[in-house]
C-alpha positions in Angstrom: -12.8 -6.6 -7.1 -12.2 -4.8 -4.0 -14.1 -1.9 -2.8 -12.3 1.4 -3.7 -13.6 3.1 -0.4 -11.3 0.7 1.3 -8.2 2.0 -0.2 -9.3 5.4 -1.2 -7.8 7.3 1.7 -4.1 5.6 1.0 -4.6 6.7 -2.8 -5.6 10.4 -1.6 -3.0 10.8 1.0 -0.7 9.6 -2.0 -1.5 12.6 -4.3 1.1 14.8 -2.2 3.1 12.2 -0.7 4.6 8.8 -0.5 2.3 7.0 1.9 4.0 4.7 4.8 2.6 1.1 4.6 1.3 1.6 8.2 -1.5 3.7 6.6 -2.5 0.3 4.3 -2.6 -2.3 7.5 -4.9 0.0 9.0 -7.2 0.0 6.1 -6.9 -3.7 6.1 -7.7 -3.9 9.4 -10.6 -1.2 9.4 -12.0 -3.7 6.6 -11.8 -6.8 8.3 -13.9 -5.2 11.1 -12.1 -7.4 13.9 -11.6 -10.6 11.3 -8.3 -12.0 10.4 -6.9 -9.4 8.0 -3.2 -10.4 7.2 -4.3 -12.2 4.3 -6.9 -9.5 3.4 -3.6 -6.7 3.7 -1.8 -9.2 1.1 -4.6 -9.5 -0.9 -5.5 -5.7 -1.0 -2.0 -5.1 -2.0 -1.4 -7.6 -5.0 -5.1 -6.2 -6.1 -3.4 -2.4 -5.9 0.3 -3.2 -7.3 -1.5 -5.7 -10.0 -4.1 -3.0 -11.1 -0.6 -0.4 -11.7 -2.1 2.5 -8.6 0.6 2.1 -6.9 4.3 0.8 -6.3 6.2 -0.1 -3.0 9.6 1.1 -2.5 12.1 2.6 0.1 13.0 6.4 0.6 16.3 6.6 0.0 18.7 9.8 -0.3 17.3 10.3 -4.0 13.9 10.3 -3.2 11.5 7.1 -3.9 13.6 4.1 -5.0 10.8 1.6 -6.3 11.1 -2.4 -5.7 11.6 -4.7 -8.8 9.8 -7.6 -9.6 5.9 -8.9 -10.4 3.2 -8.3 -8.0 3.7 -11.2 -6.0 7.0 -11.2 -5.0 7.2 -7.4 -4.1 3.9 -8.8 -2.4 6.5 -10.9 -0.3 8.9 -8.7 0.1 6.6 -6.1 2.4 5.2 -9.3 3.8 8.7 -10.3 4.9 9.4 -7.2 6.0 6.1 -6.9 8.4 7.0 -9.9 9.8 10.3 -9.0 10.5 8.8 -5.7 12.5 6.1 -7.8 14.4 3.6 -6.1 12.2 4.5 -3.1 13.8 6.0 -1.0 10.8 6.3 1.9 12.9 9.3 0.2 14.0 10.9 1.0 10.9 9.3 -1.0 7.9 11.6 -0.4 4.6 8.3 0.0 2.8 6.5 2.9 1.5 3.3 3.4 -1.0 4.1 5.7 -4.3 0.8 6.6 -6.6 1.4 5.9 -10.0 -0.1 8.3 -12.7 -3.1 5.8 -12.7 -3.5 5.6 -9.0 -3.6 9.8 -8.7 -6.3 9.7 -11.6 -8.2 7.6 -9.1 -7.7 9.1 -6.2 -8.6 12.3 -7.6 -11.6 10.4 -8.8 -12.6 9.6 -5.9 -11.9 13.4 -4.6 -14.4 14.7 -7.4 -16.8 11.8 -6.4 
């Protein structure tokens, strides 16, 4: 189980908006205090996309278009994506973080403390 504190500022910022997965790496990184935290981003985001709090998508011209497929392989989709960008997203990663209904009852959760 992971730590919600580690996650909890993605879920909050989600309650009003979708969430660029820049905001995700650097709570991965923040938790891996200076360790190796690639892996750690992967597994924080099968553990998020596996417990239903949030999906990963694109913005499109419609609004949030979410990705298809099981945990893992939209796991490797963002994964390919990162690496495509150098792990520098804010060069234009294709993915974004949506709350689901169950992720917005945690975050505000976690609001109410």
């Amino acid at each position: 189980m992971i730590d919600k504190r580690i996650f909890a500022d993605v879920l909050i910022e989600g309650l009003d908006d979708w969430v660029p997965i820049d905001q995700l790496i650097w709570a991965a990184r923040e938790a891996a205090k200076g360790g190796p935290w690639k892996g750690f981003f992967a597994e924080l985001l099968h553990f998020l996309l596996e417990k239903d709090l949030i999906q990963i998508g694109e913005l499109a011209a419609e609004g949030f278009s979410p990705w298809k497929g099981e945990a893992g392989e939209v796991v490797q989709l963002v994964l390919d994506d990162l690496e495509r960008l150098s792990w520098e997203p804010k060069l234009g990663s294709r993915a974004w973080i949506a709350n689901t209904d169950a992720g917005n009852e945690v975050a505000r959760s976690l609001i109410d403390g």
